[in-house]
One Martini backbone bead per residue (centre of mass of N, CA, C, O) as a GRO file, in nm:
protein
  425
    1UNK     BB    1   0.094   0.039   0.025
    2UNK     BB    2   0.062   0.360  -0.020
    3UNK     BB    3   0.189   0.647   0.079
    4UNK     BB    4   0.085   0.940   0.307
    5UNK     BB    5   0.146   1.223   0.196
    6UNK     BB    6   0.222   1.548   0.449
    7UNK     BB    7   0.242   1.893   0.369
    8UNK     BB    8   0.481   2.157   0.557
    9UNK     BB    9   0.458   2.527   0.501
   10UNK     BB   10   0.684   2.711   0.668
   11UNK     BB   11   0.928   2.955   0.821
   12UNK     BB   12   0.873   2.841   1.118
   13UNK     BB   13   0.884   2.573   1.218
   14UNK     BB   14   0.581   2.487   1.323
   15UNK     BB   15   0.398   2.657   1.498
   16UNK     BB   16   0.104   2.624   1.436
   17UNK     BB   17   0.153   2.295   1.334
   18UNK     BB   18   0.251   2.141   1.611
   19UNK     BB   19   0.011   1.950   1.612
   20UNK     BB   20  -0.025   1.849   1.320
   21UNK     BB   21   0.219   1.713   1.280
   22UNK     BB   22   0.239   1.537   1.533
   23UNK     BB   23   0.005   1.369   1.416
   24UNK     BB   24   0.055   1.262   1.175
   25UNK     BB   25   0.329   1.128   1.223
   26UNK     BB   26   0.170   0.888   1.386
   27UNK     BB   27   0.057   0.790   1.151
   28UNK     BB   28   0.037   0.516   0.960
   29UNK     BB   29   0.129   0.521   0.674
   30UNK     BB   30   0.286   0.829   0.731
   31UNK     BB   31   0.417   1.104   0.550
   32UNK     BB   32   0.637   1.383   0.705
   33UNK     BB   33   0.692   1.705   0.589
   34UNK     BB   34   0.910   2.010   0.578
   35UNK     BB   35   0.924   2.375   0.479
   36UNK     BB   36   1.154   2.584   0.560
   37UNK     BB   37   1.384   2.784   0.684
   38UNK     BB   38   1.605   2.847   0.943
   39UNK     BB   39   1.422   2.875   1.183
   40UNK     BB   40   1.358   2.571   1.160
   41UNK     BB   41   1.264   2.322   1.343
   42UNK     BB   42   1.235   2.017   1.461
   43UNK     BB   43   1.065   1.669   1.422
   44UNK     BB   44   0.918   1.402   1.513
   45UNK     BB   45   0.877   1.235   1.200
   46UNK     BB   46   0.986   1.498   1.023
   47UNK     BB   47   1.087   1.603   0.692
   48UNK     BB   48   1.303   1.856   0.678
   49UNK     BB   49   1.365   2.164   0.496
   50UNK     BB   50   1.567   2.378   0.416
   51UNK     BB   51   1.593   2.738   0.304
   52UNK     BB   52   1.778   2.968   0.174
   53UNK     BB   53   1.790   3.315   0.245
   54UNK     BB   54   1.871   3.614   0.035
   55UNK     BB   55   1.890   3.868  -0.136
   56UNK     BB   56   1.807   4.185  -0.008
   57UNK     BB   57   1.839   4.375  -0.248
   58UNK     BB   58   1.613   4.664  -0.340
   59UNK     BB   59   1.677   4.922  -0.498
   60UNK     BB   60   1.536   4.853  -0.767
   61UNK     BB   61   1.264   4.837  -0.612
   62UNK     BB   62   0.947   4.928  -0.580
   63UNK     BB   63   0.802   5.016  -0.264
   64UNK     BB   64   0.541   4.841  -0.340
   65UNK     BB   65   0.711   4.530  -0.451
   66UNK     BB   66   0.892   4.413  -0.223
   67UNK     BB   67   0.794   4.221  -0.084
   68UNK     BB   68   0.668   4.041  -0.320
   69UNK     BB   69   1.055   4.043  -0.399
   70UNK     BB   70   1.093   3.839  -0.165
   71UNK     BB   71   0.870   3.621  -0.181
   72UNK     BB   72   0.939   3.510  -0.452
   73UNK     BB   73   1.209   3.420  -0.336
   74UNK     BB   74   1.092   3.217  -0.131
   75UNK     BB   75   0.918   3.079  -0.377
   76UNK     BB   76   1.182   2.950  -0.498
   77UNK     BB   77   1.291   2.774  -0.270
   78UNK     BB   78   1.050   2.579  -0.238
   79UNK     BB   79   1.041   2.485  -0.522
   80UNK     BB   80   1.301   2.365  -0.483
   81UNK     BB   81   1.277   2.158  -0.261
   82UNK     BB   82   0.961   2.011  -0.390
   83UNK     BB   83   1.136   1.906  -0.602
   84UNK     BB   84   1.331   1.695  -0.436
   85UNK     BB   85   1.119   1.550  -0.302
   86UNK     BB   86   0.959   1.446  -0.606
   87UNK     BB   87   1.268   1.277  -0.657
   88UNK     BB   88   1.221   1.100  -0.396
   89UNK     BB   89   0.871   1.015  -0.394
   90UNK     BB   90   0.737   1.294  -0.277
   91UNK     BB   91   0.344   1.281  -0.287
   92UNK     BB   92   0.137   1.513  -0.188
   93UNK     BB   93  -0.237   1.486  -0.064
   94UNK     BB   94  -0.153   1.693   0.169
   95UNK     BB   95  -0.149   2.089   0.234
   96UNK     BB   96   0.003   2.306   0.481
   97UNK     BB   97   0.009   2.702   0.426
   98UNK     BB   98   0.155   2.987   0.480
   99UNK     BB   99   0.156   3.260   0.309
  100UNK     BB  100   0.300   3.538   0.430
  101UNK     BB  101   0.594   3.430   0.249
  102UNK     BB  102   0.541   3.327  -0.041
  103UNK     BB  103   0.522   2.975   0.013
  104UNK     BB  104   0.272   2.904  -0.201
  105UNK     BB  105   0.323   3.010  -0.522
  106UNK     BB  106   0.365   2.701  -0.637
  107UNK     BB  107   0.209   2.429  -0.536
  108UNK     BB  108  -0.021   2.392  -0.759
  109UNK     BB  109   0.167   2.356  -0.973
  110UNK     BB  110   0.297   2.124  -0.854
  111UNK     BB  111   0.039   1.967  -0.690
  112UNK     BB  112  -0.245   1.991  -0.832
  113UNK     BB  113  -0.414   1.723  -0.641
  114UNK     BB  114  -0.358   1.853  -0.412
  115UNK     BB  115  -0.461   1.920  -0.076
  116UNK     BB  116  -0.524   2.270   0.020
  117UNK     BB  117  -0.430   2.468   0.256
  118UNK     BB  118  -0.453   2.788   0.423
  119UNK     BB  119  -0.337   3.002   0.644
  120UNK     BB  120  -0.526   3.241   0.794
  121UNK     BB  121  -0.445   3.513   0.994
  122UNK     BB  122  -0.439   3.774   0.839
  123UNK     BB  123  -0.549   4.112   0.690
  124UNK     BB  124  -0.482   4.386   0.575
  125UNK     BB  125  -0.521   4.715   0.664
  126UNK     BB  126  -0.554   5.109   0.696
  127UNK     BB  127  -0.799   5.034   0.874
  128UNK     BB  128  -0.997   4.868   1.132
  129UNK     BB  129  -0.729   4.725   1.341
  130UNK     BB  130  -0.429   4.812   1.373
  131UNK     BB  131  -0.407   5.053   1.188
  132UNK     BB  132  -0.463   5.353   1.387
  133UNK     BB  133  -0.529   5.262   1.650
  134UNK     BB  134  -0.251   5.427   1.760
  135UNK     BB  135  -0.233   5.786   1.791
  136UNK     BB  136   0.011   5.821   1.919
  137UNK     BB  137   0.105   5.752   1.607
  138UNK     BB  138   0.157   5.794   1.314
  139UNK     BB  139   0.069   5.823   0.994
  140UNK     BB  140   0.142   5.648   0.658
  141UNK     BB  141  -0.008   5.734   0.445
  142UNK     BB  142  -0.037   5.675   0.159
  143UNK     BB  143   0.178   5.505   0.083
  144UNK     BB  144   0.170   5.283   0.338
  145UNK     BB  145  -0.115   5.213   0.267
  146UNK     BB  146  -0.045   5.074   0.036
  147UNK     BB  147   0.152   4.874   0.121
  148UNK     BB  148  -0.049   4.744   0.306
  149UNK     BB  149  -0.230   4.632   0.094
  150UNK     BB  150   0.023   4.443  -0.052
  151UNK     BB  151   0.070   4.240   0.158
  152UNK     BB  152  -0.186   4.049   0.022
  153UNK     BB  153  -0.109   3.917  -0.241
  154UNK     BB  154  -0.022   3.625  -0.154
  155UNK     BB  155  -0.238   3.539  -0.026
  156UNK     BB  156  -0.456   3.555  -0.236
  157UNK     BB  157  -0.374   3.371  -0.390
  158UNK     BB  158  -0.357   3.113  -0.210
  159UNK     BB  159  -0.648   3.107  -0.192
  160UNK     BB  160  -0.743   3.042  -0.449
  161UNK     BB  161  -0.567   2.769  -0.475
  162UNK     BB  162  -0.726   2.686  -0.244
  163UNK     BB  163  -0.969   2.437  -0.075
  164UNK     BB  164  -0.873   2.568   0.209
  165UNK     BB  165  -0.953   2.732   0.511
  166UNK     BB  166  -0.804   2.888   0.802
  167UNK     BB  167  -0.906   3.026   1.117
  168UNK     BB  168  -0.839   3.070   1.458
  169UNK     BB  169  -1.056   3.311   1.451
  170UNK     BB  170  -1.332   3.521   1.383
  171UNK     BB  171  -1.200   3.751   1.357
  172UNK     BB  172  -0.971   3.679   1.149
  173UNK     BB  173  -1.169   3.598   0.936
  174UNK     BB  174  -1.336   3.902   0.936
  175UNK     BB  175  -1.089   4.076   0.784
  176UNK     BB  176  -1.158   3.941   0.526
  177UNK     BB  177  -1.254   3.927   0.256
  178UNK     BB  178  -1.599   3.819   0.134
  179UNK     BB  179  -1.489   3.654  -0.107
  180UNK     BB  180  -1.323   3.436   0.120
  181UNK     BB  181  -1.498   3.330   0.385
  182UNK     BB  182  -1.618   3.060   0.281
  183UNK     BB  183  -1.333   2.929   0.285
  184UNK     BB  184  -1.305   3.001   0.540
  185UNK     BB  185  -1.224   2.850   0.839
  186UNK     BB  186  -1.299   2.772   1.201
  187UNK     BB  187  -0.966   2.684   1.339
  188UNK     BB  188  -0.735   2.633   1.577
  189UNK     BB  189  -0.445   2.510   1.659
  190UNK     BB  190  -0.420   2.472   1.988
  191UNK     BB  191  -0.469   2.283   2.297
  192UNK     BB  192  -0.263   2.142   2.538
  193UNK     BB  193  -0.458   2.097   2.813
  194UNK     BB  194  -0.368   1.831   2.950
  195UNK     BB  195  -0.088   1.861   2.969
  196UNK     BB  196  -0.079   2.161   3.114
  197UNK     BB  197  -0.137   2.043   3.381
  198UNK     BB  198   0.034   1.841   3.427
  199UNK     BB  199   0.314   2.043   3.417
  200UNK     BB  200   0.221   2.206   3.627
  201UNK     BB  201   0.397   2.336   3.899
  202UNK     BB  202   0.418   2.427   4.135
  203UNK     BB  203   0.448   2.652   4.369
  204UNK     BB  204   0.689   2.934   4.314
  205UNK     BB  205   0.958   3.095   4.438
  206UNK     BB  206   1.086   3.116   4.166
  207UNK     BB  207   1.174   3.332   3.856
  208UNK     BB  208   1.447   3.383   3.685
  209UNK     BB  209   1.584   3.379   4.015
  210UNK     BB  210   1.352   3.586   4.116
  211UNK     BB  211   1.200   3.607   4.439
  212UNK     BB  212   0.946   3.479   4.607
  213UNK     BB  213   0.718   3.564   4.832
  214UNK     BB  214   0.436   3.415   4.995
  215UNK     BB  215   0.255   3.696   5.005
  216UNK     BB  216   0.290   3.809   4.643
  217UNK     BB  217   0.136   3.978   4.442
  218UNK     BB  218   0.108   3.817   4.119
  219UNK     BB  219   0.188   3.985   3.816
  220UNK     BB  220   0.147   3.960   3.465
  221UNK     BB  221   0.341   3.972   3.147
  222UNK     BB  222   0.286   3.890   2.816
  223UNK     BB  223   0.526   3.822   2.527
  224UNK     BB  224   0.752   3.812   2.289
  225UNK     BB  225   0.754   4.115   2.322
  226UNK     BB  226   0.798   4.477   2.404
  227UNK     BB  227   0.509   4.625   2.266
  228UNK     BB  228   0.231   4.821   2.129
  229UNK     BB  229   0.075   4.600   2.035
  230UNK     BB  230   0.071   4.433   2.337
  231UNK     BB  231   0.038   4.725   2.554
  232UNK     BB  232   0.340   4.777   2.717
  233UNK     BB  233   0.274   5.113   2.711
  234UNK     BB  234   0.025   5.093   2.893
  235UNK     BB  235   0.099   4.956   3.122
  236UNK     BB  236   0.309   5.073   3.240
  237UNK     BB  237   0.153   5.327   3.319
  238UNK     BB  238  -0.011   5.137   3.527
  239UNK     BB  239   0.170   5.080   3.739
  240UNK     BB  240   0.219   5.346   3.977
  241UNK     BB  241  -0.067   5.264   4.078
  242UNK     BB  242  -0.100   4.994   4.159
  243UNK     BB  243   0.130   4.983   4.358
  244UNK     BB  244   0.016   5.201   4.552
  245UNK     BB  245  -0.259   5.008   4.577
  246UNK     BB  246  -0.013   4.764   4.596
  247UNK     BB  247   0.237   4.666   4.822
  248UNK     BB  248   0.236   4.320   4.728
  249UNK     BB  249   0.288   4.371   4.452
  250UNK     BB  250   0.424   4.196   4.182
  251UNK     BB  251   0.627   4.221   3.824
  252UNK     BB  252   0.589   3.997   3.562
  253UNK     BB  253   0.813   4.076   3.238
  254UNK     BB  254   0.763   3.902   2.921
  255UNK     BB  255   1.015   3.974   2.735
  256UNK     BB  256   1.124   4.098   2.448
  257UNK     BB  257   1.332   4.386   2.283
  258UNK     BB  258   1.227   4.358   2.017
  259UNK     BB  259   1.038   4.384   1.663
  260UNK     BB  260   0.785   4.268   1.554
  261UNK     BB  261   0.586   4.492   1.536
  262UNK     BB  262   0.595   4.757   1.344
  263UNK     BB  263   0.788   5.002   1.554
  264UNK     BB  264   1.030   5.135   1.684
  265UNK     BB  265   1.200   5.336   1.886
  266UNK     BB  266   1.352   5.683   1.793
  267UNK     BB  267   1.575   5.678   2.097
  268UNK     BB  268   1.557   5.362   2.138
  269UNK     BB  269   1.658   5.034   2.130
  270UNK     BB  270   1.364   5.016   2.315
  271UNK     BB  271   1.094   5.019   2.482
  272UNK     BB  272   1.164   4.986   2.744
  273UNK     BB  273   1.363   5.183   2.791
  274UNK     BB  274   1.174   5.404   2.682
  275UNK     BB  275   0.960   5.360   2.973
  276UNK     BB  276   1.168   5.387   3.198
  277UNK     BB  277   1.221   5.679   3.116
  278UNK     BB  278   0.980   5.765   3.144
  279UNK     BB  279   0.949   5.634   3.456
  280UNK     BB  280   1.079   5.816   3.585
  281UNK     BB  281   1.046   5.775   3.963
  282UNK     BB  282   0.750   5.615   3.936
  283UNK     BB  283   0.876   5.345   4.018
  284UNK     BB  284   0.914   5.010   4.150
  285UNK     BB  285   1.195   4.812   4.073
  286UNK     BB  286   1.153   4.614   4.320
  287UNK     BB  287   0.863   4.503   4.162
  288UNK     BB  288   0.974   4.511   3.857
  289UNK     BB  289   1.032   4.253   3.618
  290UNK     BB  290   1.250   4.163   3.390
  291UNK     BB  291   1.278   3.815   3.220
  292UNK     BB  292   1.238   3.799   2.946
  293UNK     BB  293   1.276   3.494   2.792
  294UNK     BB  294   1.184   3.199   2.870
  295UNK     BB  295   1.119   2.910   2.942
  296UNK     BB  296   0.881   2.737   2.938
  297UNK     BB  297   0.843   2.616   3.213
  298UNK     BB  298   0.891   2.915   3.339
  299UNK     BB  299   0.610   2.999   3.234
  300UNK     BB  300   0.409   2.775   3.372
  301UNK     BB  301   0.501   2.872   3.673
  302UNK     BB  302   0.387   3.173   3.623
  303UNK     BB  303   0.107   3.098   3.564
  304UNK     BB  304   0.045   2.997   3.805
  305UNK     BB  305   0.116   3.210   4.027
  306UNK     BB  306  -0.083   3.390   3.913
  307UNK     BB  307  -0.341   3.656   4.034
  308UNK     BB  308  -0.277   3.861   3.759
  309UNK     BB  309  -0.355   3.856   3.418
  310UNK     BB  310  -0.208   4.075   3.142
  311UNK     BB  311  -0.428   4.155   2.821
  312UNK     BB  312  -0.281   4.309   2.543
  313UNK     BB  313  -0.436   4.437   2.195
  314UNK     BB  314  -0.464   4.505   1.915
  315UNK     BB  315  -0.613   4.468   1.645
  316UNK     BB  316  -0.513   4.099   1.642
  317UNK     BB  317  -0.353   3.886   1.695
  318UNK     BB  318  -0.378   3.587   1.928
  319UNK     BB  319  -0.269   3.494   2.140
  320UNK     BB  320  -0.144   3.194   2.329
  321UNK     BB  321  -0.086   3.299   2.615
  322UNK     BB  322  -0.372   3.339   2.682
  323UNK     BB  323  -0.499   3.057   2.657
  324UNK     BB  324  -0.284   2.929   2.851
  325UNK     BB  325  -0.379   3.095   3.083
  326UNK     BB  326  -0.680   2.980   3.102
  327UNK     BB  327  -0.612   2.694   3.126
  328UNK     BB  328  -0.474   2.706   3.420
  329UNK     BB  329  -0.662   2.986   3.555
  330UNK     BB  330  -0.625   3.243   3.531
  331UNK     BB  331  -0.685   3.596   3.573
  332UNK     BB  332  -0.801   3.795   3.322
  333UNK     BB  333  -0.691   4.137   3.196
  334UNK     BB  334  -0.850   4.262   2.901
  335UNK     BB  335  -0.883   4.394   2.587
  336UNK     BB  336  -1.141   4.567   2.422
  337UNK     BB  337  -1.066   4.380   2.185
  338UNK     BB  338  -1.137   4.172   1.959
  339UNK     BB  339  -0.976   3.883   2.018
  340UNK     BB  340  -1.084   3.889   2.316
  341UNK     BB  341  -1.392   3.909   2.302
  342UNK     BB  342  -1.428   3.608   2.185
  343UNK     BB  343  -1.346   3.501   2.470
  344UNK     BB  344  -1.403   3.748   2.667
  345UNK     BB  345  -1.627   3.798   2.958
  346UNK     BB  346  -1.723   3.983   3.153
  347UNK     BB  347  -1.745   3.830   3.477
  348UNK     BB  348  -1.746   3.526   3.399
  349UNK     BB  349  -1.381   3.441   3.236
  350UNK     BB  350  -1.305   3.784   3.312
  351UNK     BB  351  -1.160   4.132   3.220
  352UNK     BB  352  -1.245   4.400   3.082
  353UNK     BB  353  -1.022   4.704   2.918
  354UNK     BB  354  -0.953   4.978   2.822
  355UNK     BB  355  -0.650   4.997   2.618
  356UNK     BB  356  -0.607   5.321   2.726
  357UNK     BB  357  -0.661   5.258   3.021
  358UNK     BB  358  -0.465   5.318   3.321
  359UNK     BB  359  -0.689   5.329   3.564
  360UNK     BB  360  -0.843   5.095   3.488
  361UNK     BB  361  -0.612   4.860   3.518
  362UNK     BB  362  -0.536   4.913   3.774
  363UNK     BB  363  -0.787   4.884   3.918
  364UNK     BB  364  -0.864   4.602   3.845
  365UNK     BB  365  -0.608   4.431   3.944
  366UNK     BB  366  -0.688   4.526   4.223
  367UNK     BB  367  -0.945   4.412   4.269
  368UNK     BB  368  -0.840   4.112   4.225
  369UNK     BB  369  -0.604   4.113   4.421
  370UNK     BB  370  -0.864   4.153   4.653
  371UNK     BB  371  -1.069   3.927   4.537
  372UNK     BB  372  -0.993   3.626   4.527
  373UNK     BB  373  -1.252   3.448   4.548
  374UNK     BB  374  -1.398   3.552   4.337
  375UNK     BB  375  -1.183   3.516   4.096
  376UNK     BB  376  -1.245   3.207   4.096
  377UNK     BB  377  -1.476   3.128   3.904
  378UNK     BB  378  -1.305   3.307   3.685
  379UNK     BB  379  -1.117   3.077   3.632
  380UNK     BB  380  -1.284   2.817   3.576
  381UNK     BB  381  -1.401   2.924   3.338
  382UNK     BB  382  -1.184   2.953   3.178
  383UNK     BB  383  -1.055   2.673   3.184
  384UNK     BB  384  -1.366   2.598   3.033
  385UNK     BB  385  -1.310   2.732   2.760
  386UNK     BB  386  -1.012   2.624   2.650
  387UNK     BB  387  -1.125   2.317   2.631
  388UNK     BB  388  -1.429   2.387   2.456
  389UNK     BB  389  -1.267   2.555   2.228
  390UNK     BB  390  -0.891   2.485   2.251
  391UNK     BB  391  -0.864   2.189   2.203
  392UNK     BB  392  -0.729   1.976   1.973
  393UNK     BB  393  -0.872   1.683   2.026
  394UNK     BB  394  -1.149   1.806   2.105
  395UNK     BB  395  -1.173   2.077   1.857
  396UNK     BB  396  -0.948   2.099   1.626
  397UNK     BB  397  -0.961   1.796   1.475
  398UNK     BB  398  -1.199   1.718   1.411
  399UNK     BB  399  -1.262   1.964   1.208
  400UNK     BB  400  -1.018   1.872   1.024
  401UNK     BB  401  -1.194   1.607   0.952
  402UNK     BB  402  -1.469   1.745   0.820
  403UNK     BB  403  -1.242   1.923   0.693
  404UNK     BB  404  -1.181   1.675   0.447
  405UNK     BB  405  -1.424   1.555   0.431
  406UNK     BB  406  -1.558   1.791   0.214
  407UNK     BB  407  -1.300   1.829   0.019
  408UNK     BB  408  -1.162   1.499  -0.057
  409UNK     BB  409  -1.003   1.418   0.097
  410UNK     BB  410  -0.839   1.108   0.164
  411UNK     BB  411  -0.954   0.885   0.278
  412UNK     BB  412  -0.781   0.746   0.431
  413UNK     BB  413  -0.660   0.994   0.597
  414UNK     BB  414  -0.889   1.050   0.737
  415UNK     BB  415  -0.949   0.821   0.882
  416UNK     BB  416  -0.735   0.800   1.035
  417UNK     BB  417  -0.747   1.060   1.213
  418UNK     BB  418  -1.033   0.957   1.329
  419UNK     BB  419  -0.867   0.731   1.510
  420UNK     BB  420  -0.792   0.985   1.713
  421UNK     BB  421  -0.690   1.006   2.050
  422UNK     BB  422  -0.613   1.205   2.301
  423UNK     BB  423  -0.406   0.967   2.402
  424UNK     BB  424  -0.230   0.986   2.134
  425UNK     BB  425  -0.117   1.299   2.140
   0.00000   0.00000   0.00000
């Protein structure tokens, strides 16, 4: 019996698909390839291909088309890649592949007959999510605003050629050409819940070197970066009045120095630099900890501990770490904006606070830590969100077998999926 090949193509692997890889991997008589950049993982039991990725002088390319002279060199290296596969004897039956960086562009070309799937994260826009969300900062004028829409060239080329696509969240979704929504079905990435309680490991004393007193009322601030898409300039600012009024409160900010999404401050290497620079003199940094990027394990062991999780985003990408908090149990206090609200009732599951109301957030978390067992509730709701909306194993992964057989993929590979079990995961 031929083997069932299953090919995923994104240039940070695995990233999203790191559930999705891991099950096909484990399933009989199924090859798992991966084609990514040099950023890209290795994962057990999947052929990963990395591909270079140079030649990055631009100045003759007109900068309305500069991205997508980018994409276009990444979708060549994918080109050489999917070609030496297909030379090796791989021909992907199913292909799961993030657009975002031109890495979809050959695919239906190269493998016509397989189904295709597109992972539709974000789709840009000059007005109505993150561009323009935030005042503070200059708007980027008409040229700026073409640029910006023109980072879709590539997505949507892959809807086109996609038989299905994937959106984690409904709001990135709703963000979509209406041209396109009937196409994109929400499917999360997935959280191994069960995983994550197991792993769960008790109280912690300290968390990267930095001792946890026990009576510490623990705030926590997680990002990949620390920077304005997800609110680190709102939070610091409301830290000053939190700690006043709280005076066993710790905070502790996990994030990079980096910038992710956005542009950097224009006088300081890092945004944190920026923040504590303007409150210098307001802070009490004797309780306020920038831990950098943690390990996992030591990021599970501060979210066990945390008293109130805050999390804040421009209305944008959803980020993992809300949902891995709420899995936890942590108490969540939430942006007002689309991404968080579709998950985060007020009062119910969590607290939501308007994203730029520095007194709101801070009263908010601080009546949080003063009434801790009020709390207990909505700590148990969040937690019962997590499993019954973004378990991988039952409500993720179901999904993705009822779309496979709906779209007509392998009736073989579907029966194999559908015949995993979340202890099989």
């Amino acid at each position: 019996m031929s083997a069932l090949d299953v090919l995923f193509v994104h240039n940070n692997f695995p990233a999203q698909f790191r559930n999705l890889a891991a099950t096909f991997a484990s399933l009989p008589g199924c090859r798992v390839a991966a084609i990514g950049a040099g950023s890209a993982s290795a994962m057990a039991g999947v052929d990963l291909r990395r591909y270079g990725f140079s030649g990055r002088e631009l100045s003759n390319v007109h900068p309305f088309a500069r991205r997508f002279e980018i994409e276009s060199r990444r979708a060549e290296q994918v080109m050489y890649s999917a070609n030496a596969m297909k030379y090796d004897g791989f021909t992907p039956q199913l292909i799961y592949v993030h657009p975002g960086w031109g890495e979809a562009l050959p695919l239906r070309v190269l493998f016509p007959d397989a189904t295709l799937c597109c992972y539709s994260e974000f789709y840009y826009a000059p007005s109505g999510t993150d561009v323009g969300f935030d005042r503070e900062f200059p708007p980027f004028g008409i040229d700026g605003e073409t640029r910006i829409v023109l980072r879709n060239a590539a997505t949507l080329l892959a809807l086109t050629d996609a038989d299905f696509a994937v959106a984690p969240t409904e709001w990135q979704r709703s963000v979509f050409p209406r041209e396109f929504r009937d196409k994109i079905h929400v499917v999360h990435d997935g959280l191994d819940c069960d995983r994550l309680m197991l792993r769960a490991p008790a109280r912690a004393r300290e968390i990267a070197g930095i001792p946890i007193p026990d009576d510490a009322e623990i705030v926590t601030f997680v990002a990949r970066n620390l920077e304005p898409y997800r609110g680190f300039h709102v939070f610091m600012r409301a830290l000053p009045r939190l700690l006043a009024k709280r005076p066993r409160a710790r905070v502790f900010l996990v994030g990079g120095d980096k910038v992710g999404y956005g542009a950097g401050p224009p006088r300081h290497a890092s945004w944190r630099q920026a923040l504590l620079e303007e409150l210098d003199g307001r802070l009490d940094l004797g309780r306020v900890h920038f831990t950098g990027s943690l390990p996992y394990e030591s990021y599970l062991a501060l979210l066990v501990r945390s008293d109130a999780h805050c999390y804040l985003t421009y209305p944008f990408v959803l980020s993992w770490s809300m949902l891995e908090a709420m899995a936890l149990g942590c108490l969540v206090v939430g942006s007002d904006t689309g991404p968080v609200t579709e998950v985060i009732t007020h009062g119910e599951n969590g607290l939501l606070v308007p994203f730029f109301d520095t007194d709101a957030i801070a009263d908010t978390i601080a009546d949080a830590l003063a009434h801790p067992r009020r709390m207990r509730r909505l700590r148990e709701a969040a937690r019962h969100t997590a499993r019954s909306r973004y378990d991988f194993a039952r409500v993720s992964l179901p999904r993705h077998v009822d779309l496979l057989h709906q779209v007509g993929c392998s009736q073989r590979l579907v029966e194999l999926l559908a015949g995993v079990q979340p202890a099989d995961i």
